[in-house]
C-alpha positions as CSV (number, residue, x, y, z in Angstrom):
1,X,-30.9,-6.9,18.7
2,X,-28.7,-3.9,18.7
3,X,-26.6,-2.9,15.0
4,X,-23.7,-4.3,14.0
5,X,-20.9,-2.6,12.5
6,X,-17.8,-4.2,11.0
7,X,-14.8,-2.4,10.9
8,X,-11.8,-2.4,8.7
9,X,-8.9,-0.5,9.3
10,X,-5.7,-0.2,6.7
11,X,-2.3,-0.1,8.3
12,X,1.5,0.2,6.7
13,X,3.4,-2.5,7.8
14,X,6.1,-2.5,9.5
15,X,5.1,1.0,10.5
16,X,1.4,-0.7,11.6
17,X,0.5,3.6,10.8
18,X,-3.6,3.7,10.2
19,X,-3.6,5.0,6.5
20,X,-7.6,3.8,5.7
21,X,-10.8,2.8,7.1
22,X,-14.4,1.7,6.2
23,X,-17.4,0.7,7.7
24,X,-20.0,-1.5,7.2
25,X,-23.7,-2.0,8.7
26,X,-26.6,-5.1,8.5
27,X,-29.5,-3.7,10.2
28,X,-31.6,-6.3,12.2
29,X,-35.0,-6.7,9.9
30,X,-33.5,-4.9,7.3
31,X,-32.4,-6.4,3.9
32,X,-29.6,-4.5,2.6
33,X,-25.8,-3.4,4.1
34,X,-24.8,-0.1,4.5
35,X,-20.9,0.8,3.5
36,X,-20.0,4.0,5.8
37,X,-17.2,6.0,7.0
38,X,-14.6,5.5,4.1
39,X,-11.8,7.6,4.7
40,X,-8.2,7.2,3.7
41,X,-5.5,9.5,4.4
42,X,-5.0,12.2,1.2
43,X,-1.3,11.7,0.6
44,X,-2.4,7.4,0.6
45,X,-5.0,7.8,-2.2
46,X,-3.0,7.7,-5.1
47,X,-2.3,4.0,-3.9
48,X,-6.0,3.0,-4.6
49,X,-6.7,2.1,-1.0
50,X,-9.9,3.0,-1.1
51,X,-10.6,0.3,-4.1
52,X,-9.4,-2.2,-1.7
53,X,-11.1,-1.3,1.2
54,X,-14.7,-1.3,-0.5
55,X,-13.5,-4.5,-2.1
56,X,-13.1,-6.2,1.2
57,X,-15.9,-4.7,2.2
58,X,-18.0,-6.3,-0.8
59,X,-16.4,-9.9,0.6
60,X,-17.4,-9.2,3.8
61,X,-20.9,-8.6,3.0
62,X,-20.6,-11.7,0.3
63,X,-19.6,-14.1,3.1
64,X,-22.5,-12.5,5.6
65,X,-25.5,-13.2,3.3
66,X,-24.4,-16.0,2.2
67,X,-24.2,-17.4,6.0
68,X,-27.5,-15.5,6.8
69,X,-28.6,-17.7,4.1
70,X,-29.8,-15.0,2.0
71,X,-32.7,-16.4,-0.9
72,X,-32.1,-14.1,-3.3
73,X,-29.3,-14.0,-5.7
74,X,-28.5,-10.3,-5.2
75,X,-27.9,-8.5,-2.0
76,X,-28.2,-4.4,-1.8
77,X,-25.5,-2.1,-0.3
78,X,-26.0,1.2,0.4
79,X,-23.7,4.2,0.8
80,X,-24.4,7.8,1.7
81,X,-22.4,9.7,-1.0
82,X,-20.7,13.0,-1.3
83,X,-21.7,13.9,-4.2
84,X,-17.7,14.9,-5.8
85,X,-17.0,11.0,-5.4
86,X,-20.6,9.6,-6.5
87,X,-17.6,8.9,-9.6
88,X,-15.6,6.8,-7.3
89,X,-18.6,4.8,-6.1
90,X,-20.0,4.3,-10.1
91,X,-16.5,2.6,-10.7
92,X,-17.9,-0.8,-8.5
93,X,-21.5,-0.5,-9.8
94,X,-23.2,1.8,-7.4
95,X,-26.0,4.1,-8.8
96,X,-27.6,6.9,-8.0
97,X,-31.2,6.4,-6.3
98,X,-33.4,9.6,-5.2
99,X,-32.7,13.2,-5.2
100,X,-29.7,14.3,-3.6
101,X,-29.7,15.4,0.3
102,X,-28.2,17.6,3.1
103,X,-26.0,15.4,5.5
104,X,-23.6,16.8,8.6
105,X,-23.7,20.1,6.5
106,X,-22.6,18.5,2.4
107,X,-24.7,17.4,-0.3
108,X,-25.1,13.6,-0.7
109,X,-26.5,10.7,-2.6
110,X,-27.5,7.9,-2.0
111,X,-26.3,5.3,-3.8
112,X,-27.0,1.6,-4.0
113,X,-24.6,-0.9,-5.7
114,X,-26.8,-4.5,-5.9
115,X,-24.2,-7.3,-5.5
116,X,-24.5,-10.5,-7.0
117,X,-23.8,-13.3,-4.2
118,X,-22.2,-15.6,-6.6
119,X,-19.9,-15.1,-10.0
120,X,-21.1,-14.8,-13.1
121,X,-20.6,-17.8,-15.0
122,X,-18.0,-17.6,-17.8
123,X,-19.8,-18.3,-21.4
């Protein structure tokens, strides 16, 4: 089974211009997602696009375990960070695993944010 990638793509309306993008992975055998490629355009970020498009991004992978059937009450998702928005990733609950690494030619992090499947219940 090859990978899968789901892709979101942010667009004005009624423009339909491409302002955002993200990407997300489940690797065949492999427990955990992978969020890559978020991008939005710089003069767009002061929107907080990029909050929305990890938040669908958390739904999407929500609504895949849950049809996988996923046992556990937590799912992993895993992002590549560079490390001058590790800040922006902390904001959902991602955190800082291992030392930090070369990637295309910039300093990452990984970073893994372990999602709970279902709400909290309200006490």
């Amino acid at each position: 089974m090859e990978d899968k990638a789901t892709h979101f793509l942010l667009r004005l309306t009624p423009s339909l211009t491409p302002v955002g993008t993200i990407r997300g992975f489940k690797y065949p055998g492999k427990d955990y997602y992978k969020l890559t490629r978020l991008a939005v355009l710089k003069d767009y970020r002061k929107y907080r696009f990029g909050r929305e498009l990890v938040e669908r991004l958390h739904d999407w992978v929500r609504e895949d375990a849950l049809l996988q059937g996923t046992a556990a009450g937590l799912v992993d998702i895993v992002s590549h960070s560079q490390i001058p928005v590790k800040g922006f990733y902390a904001k959902f609950g991602y955190e800082p695993e291992g030392p930090e690494f070369d990637e295309d030619g910039d300093p990452h992090q990984k970073m893994v944010y372990r999602m709970p499947l279902r709400p909290s219940p309200v006490t």
